[in-house]
N, C-alpha and C positions, 0 to 999 in steps of 0.2 A: 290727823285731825285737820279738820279744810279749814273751816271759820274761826274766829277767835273772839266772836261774839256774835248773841243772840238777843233778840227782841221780844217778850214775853207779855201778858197782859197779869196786871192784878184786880183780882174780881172779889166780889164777896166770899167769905164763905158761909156756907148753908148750914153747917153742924157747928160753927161757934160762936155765940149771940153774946155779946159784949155786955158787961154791968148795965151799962148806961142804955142796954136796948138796941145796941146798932150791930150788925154783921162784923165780926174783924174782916182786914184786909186778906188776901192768900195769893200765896205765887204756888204752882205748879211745876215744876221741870218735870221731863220726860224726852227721852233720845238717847239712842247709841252711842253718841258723841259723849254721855256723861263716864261711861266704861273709856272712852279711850281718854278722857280726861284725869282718868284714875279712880272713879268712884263705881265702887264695885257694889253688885245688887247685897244690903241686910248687914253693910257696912254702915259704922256711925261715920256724921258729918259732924264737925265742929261752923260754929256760923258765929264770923265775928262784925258784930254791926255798927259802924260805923254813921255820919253823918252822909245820909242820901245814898248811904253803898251798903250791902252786904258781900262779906268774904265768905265764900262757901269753899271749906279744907277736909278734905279726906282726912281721917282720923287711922293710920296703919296700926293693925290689929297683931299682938303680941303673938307668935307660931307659937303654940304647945310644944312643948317639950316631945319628945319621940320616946313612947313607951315600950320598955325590952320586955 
């Protein structure tokens, strides 16, 4: 992985209209860099939000058992 950060914009979003009338805020990612980061496509993220930061954590998915 080259970079170790990224610049991103947050916009409205169009599909969730807040109580109060106003658009919530939305971040988007999208990049191959997120597979070599470790988040693999239909895996859950855990997101821990913090003051001014979000933690964005791959959540490693339990192997099924191997059936004889």
């Amino acid at each position: 992985m080259e970079k170790h950060e990224r610049t991103i914009t947050v916009s409205d979003s169009a599909q969730y209209l807040a109580k109060d009338g106003e658009y919530a805020p939305q971040i988007r990612i999208t990049g191959k860099w997120l597979k070599q980061a470790g988040f693999k496509k239909r895996s859950k993220v855990r997101i821990e939000v913090q003051r001014n930061k979000l933690v964005l954590v791959p959540i490693k998915q339990k192997t099924p058992p191997n059936k004889r």
